[in-house]
C-alpha atoms as a printed R data frame, in Angstrom:
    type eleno elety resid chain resno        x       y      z
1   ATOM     1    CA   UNK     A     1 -114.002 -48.775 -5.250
2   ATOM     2    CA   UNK     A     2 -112.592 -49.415 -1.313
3   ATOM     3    CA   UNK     A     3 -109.520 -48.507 -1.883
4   ATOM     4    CA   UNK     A     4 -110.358 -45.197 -3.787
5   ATOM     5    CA   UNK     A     5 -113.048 -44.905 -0.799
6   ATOM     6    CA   UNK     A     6 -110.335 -46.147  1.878
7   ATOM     7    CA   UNK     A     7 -107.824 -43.335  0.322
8   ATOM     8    CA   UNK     A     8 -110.644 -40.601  0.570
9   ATOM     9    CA   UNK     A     9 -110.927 -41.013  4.128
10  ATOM    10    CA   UNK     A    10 -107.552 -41.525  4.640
11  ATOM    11    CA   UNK     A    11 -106.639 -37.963  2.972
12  ATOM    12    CA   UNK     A    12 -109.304 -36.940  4.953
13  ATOM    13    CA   UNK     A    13 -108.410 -37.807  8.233
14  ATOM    14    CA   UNK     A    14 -104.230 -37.132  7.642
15  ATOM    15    CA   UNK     A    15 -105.296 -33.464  6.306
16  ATOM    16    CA   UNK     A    16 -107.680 -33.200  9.655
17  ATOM    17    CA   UNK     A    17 -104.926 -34.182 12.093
18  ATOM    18    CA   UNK     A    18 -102.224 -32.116 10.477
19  ATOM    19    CA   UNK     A    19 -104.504 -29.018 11.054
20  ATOM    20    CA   UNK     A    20 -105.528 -30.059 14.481
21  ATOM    21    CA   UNK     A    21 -101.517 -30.308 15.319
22  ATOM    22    CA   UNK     A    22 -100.526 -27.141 13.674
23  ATOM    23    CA   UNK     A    23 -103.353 -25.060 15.266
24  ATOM    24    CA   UNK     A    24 -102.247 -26.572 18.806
25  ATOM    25    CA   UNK     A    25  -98.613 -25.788 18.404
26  ATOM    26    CA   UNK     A    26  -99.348 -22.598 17.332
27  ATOM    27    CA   UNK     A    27 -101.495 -22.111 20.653
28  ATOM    28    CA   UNK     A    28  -98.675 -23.924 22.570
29  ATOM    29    CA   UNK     A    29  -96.214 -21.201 21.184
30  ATOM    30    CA   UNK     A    30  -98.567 -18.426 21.940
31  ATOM    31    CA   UNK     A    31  -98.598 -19.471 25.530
32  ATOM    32    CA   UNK     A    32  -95.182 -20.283 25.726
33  ATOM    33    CA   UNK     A    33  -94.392 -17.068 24.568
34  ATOM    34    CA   UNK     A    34  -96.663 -15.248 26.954
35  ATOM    35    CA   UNK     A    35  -95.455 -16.740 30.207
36  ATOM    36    CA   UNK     A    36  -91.892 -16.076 29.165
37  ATOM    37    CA   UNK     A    37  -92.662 -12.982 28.747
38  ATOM    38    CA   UNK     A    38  -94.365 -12.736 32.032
39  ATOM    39    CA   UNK     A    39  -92.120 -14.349 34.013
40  ATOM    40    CA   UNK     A    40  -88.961 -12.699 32.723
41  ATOM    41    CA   UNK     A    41  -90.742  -9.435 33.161
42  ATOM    42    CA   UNK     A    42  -91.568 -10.178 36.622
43  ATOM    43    CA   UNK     A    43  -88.046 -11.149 37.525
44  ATOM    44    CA   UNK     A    44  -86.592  -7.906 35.821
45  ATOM    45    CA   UNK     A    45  -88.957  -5.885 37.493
46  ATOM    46    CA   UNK     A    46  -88.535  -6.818 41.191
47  ATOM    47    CA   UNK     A    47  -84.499  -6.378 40.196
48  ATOM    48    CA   UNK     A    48  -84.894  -2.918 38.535
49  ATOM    49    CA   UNK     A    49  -87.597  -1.921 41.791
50  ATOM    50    CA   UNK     A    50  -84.831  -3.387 44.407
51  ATOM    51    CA   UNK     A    51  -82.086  -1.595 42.363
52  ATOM    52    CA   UNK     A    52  -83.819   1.871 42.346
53  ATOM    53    CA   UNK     A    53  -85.278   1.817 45.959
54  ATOM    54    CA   UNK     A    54  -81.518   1.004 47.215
55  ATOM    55    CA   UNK     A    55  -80.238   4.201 45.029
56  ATOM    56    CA   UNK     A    56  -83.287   5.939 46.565
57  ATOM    57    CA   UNK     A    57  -81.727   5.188 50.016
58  ATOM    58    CA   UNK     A    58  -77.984   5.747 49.460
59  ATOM    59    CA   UNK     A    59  -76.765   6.483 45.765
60  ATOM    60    CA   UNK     A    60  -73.304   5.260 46.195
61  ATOM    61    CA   UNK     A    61  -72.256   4.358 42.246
62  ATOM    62    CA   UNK     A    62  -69.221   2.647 43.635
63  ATOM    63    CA   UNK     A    63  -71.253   0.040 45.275
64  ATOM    64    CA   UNK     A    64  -73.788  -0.326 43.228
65  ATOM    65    CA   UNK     A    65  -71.419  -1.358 39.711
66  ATOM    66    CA   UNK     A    66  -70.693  -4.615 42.265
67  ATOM    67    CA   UNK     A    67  -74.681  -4.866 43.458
68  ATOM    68    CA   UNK     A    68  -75.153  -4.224 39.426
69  ATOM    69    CA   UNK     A    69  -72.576  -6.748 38.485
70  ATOM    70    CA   UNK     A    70  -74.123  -9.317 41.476
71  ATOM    71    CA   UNK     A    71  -77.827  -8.968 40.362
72  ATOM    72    CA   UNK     A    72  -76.757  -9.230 36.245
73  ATOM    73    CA   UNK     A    73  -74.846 -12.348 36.894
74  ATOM    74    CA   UNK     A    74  -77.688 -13.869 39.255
75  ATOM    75    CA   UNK     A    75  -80.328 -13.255 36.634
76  ATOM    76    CA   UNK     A    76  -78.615 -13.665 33.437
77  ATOM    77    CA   UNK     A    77  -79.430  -9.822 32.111
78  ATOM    78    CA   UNK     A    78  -77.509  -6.433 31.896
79  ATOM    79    CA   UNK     A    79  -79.237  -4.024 34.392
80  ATOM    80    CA   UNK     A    80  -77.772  -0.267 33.887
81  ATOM    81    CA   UNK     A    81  -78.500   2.888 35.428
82  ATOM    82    CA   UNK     A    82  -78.727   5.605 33.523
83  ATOM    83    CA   UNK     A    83  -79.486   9.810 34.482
84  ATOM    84    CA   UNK     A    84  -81.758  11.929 33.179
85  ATOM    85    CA   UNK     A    85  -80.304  12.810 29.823
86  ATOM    86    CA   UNK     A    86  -79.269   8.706 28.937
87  ATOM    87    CA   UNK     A    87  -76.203   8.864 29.673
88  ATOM    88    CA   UNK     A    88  -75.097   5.450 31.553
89  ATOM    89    CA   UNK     A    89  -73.966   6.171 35.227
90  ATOM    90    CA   UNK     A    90  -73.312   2.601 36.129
91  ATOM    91    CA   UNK     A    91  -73.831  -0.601 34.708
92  ATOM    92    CA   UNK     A    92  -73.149  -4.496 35.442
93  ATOM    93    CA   UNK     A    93  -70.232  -4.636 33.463
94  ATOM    94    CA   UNK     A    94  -68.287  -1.411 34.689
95  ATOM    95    CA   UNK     A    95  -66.367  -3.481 37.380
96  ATOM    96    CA   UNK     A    96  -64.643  -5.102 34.626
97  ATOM    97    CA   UNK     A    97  -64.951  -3.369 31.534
98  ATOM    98    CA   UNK     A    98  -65.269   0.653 31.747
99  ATOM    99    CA   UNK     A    99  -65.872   1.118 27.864
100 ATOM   100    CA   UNK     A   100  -68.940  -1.149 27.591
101 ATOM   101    CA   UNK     A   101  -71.671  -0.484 25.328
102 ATOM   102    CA   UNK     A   102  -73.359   0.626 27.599
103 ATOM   103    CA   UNK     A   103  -71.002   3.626 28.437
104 ATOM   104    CA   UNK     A   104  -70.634   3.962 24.563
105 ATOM   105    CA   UNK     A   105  -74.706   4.754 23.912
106 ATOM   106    CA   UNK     A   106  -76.823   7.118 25.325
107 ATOM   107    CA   UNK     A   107  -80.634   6.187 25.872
108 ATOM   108    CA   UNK     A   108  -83.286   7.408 24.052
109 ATOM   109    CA   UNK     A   109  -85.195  10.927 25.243
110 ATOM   110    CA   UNK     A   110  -87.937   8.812 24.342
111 ATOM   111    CA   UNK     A   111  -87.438   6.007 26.349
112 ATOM   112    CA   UNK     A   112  -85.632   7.814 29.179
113 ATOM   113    CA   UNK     A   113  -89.471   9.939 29.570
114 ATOM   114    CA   UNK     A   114  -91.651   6.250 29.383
115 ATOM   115    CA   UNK     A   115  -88.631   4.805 32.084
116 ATOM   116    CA   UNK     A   116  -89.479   8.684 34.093
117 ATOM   117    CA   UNK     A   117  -93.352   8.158 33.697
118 ATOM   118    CA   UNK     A   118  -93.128   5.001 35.043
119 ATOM   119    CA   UNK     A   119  -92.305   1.045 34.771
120 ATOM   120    CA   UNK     A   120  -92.436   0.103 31.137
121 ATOM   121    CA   UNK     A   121  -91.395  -3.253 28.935
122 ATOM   122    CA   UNK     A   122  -90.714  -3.658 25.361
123 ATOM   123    CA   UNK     A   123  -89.078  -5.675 23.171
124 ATOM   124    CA   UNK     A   124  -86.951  -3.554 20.326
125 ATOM   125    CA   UNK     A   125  -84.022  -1.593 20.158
126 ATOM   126    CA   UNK     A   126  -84.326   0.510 22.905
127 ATOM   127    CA   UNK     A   127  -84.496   2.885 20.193
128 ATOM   128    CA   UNK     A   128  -81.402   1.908 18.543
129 ATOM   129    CA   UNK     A   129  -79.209   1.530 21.294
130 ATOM   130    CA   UNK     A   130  -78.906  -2.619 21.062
131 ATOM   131    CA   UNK     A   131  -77.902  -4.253 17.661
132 ATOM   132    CA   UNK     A   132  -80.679  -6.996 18.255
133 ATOM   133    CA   UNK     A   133  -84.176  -7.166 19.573
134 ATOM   134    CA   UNK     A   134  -83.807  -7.244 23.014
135 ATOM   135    CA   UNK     A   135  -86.217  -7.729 26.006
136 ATOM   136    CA   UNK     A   136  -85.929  -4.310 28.240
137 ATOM   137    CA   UNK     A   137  -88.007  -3.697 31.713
138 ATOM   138    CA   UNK     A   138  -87.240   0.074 32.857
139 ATOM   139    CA   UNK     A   139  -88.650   1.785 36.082
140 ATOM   140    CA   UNK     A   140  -87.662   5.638 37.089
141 ATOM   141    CA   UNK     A   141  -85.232   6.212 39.575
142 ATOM   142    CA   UNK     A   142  -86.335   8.647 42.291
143 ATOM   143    CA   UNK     A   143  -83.713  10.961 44.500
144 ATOM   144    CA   UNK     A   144  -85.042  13.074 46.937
145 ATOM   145    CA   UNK     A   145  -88.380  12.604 45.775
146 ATOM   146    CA   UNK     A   146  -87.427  13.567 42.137
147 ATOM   147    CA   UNK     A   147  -86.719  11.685 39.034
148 ATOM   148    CA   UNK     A   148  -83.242  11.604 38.196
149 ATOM   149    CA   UNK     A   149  -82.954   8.595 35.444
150 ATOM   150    CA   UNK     A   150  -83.876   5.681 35.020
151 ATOM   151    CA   UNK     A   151  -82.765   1.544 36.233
152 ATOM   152    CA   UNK     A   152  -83.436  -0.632 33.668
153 ATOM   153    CA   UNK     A   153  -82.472  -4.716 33.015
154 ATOM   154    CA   UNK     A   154  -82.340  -5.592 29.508
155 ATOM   155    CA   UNK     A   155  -82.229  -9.395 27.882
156 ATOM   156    CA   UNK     A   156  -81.791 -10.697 24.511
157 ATOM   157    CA   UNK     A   157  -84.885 -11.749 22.734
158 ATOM   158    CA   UNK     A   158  -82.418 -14.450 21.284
159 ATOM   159    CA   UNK     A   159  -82.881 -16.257 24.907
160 ATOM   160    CA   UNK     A   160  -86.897 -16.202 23.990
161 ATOM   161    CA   UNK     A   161  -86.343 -17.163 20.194
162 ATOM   162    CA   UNK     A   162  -84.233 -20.142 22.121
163 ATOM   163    CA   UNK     A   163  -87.119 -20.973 24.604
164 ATOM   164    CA   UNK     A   164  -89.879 -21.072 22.263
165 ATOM   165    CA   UNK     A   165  -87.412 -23.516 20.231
166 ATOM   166    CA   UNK     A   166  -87.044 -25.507 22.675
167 ATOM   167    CA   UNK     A   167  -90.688 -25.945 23.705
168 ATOM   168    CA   UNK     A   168  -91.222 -26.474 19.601
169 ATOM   169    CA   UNK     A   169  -88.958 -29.194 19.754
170 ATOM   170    CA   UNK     A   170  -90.565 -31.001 23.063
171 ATOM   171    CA   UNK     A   171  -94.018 -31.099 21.112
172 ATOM   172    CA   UNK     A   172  -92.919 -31.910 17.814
173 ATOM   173    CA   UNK     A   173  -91.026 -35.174 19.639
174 ATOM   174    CA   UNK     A   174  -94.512 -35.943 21.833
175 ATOM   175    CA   UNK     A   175  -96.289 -35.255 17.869
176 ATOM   176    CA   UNK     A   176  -94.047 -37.824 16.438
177 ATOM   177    CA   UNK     A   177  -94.690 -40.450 19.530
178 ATOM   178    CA   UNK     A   178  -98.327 -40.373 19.602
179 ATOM   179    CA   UNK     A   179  -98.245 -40.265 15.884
180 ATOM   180    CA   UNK     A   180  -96.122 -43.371 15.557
């Protein structure tokens, strides 16, 4: 009788704590996921803004491929400028490479009119342009008052995928010390 009793409770208590973990990883993730998010939107934003009000003030293409190429190595993203119809003007890479992807694809009508309406984030495509999901921030790019394209930074949502790993694998290691 106890030890049918003392498995009962056991099962009980196993099954309640196994819940309780999964439901607080899966908030952990949520969260993690959120402030990544945030943060990496907040970071491509000021870059795209700083990008588009320097164009605003003197669109030199020459110098901005190195301010381009200078701002994509300092935060680990492609930023690109493209004109009004998609087509790529300048990008991080043309310093070095002058047949990058970048120069290869044109960008969306759609999303060059959300970049032209205003800042904008999403995680996709870019409407077929990248292979993979990819994290994109876009803001329009003004010129005399008018817009003439768009600036946008764009990272892959494999860095994300990698960061929410990561934070999956801290908790599952503090799950197995308090567990043990």
């Amino acid at each position: 009788m106890r030890k049918s009793l003392f498995r009962k409770y056991f099962m009980l208590t196993s099954i309640i704590l196994i819940v309780s973990f999964t439901i607080l990883g899966g908030i952990i993730m949520v969260f993690a996921d959120g402030f990544w998010r945030s943060e990496k939107g907040k970071l491509l934003g000021q870059n795209v803004h700083y990008v588009s009000a320097l164009m605003s003030e003197s669109p030199s293409y020459a110098f901005m491929g190195q301010m381009l190429n200078l701002i994509g190595n300092v935060v680990d993203a492609d930023v690109f400028i493209a004109d009004s119809t998609g087509a790529t003007i300048v990008c991080n890479h043309s310093l070095y490479d002058a047949n990058c992807y970048h120069q290869q694809n044109t960008v969306p009508a759609a999303v060059m009119k959300k970049a032209g309406a205003g800042d904008f984030t999403e995680l996709g495509t870019m409407g077929g342009m990248f292979q993979n999901s990819t994290y994109i921030v876009g803001t329009p790019l003004f010129i005399d008052g008018k817009v003439v394209g768009g600036v946008f930074a764009t990272v892959p949502a494999a860095d994300l995928w990698e960061y929410l790993g990561k934070i999956l694998r801290m908790f599952l290691v503090a799950v197995l010390v308090v567990g043990v």
